[in-house]
C-alpha positions as CSV (number, residue, x, y, z in Angstrom):
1,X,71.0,9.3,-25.9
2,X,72.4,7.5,-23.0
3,X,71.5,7.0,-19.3
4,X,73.3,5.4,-16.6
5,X,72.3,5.4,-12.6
6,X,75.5,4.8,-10.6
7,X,74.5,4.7,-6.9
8,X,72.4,7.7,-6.1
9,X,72.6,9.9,-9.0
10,X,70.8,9.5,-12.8
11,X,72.9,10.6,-15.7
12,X,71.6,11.4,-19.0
13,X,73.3,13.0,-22.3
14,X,71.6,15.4,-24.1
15,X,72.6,17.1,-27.7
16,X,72.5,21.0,-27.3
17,X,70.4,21.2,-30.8
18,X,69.4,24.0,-32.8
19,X,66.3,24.2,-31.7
20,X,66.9,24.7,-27.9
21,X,68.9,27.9,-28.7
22,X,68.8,31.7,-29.2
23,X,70.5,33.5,-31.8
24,X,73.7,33.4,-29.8
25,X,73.8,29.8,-29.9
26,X,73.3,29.0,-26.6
27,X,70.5,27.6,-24.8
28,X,67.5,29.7,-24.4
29,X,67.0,29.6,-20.6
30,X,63.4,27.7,-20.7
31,X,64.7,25.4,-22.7
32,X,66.3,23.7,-19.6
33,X,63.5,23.3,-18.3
34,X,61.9,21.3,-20.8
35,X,64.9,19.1,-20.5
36,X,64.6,18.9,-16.8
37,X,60.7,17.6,-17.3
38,X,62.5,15.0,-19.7
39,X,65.1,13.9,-17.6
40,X,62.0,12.9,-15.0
41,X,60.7,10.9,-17.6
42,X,63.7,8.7,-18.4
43,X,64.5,8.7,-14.6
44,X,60.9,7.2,-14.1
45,X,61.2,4.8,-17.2
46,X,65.4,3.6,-17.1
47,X,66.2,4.2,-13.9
48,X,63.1,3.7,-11.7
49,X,61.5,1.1,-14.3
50,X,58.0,2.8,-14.0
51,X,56.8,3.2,-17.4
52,X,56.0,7.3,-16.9
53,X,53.2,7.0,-19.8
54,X,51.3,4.6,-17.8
55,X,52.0,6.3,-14.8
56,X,49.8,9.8,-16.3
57,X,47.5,7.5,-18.5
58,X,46.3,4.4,-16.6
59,X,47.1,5.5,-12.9
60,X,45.8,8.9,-13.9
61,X,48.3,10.8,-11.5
62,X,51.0,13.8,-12.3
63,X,53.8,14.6,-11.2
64,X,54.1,18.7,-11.9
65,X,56.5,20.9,-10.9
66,X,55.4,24.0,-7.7
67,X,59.1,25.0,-7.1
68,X,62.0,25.5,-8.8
69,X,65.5,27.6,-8.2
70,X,68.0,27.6,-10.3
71,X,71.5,29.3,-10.9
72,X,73.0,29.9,-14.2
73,X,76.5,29.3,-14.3
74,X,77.9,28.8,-17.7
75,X,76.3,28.9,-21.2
76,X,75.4,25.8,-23.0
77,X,76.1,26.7,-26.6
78,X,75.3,24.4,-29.7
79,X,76.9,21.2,-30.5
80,X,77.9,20.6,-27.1
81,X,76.7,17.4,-25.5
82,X,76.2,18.0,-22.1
83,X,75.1,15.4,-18.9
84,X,72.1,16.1,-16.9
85,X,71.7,14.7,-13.6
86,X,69.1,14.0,-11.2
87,X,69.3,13.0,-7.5
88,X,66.7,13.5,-4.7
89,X,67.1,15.6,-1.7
90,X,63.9,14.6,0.1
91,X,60.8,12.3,-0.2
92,X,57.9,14.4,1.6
93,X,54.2,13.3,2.1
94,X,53.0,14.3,-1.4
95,X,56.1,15.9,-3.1
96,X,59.8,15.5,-4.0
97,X,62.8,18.0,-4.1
98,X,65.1,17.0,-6.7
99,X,68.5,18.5,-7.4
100,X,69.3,18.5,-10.8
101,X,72.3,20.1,-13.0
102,X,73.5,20.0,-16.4
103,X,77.1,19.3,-17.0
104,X,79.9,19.8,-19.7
105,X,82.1,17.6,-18.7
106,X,83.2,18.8,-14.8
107,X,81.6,22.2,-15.4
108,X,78.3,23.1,-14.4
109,X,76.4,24.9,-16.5
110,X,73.0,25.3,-14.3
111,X,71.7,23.7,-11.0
112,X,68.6,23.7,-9.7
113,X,66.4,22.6,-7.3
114,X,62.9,21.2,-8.4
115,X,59.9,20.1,-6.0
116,X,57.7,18.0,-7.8
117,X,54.3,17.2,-6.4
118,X,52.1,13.9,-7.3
119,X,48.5,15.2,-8.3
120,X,44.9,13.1,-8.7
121,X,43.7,14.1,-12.4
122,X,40.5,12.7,-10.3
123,X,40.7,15.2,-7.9
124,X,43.0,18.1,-8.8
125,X,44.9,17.7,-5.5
126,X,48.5,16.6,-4.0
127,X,47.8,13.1,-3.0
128,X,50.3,11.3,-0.7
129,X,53.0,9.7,-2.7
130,X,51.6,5.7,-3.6
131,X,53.6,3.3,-1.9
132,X,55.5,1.6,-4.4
133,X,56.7,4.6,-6.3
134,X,57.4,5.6,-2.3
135,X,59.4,2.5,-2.6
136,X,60.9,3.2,-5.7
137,X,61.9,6.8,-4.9
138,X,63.7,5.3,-1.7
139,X,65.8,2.4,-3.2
140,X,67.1,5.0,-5.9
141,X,68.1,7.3,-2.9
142,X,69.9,4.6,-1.3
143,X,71.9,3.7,-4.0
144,X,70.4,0.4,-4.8
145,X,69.0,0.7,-8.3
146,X,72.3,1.2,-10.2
147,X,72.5,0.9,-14.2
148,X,75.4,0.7,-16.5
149,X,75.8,3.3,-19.4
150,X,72.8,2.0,-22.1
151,X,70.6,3.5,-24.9
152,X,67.6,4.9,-24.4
């Protein structure tokens, strides 16, 4: 797999594989979603530089999705290596709205639109976003945190 950040927007490739299809060979709608909680973890880990594992383990917070839309446009099928993207629409309080699409080539295949909310495994509640993820979260929207094409 590859990742690149250029300016405001996180890239990632992504095999279509067997296993994330239906017997039509395309991708079983959930399936996307799944990718989408992956694409926040190499967002967090390449292009943020916050290790995502510690980030649940040692700083005991989550990150879990309350909202999501999404539109459907064009099947994925099998074989196909398609480019999902991530950019942020807003930085509340205690959650994020991220826009996120999965591409063949130009063509979009699905967007959607995911608020993510940081959580206390302490406490079971939203908890305001910690200030250097704040930080973080902010220099990727500005564009600052760019990344050349790389392996992950």
């Amino acid at each position: 797999m590859t990742t690149e950040t250029r300016k405001d927007v996180f890239y990632s490739d992504m095999l279509v594989r067997f296993s994330h299809c239906d017997p039509a060979g395309i991708i079983f709608y959930p399936h996307y979603f799944v990718m989408f909680n992956g694409l926040v973890e190499d967002w967090f880990n390449h292009a943020l530089e916050i290790n995502f594992a510690d980030f649940i383990t040692t700083r005991r917070l989550g990150l879990p999705t309350v909202n999501i839309h999404c539109d459907f446009v064009t099947p994925s099928k099998i074989g196909e290596v398609i480019t999902l993207t991530l950019k942020i629409e807003r930085i509340g309080n205690s959650s994020l709205t991220l826009a996120m699409h999965a591409l063949l080539d130009t063509q979009i295949r699905i967007m959607a639109q995911l608020t993510l909310c940081v959580v206390s495994f302490e406490s079971g509640r939203a908890v305001p976003i910690p200030d250097d993820l704040r930080q973080r979260f902010t220099d990727f929207q500005q564009g600052k945190l760019d990344h050349p094409w790389r392996q992950a």
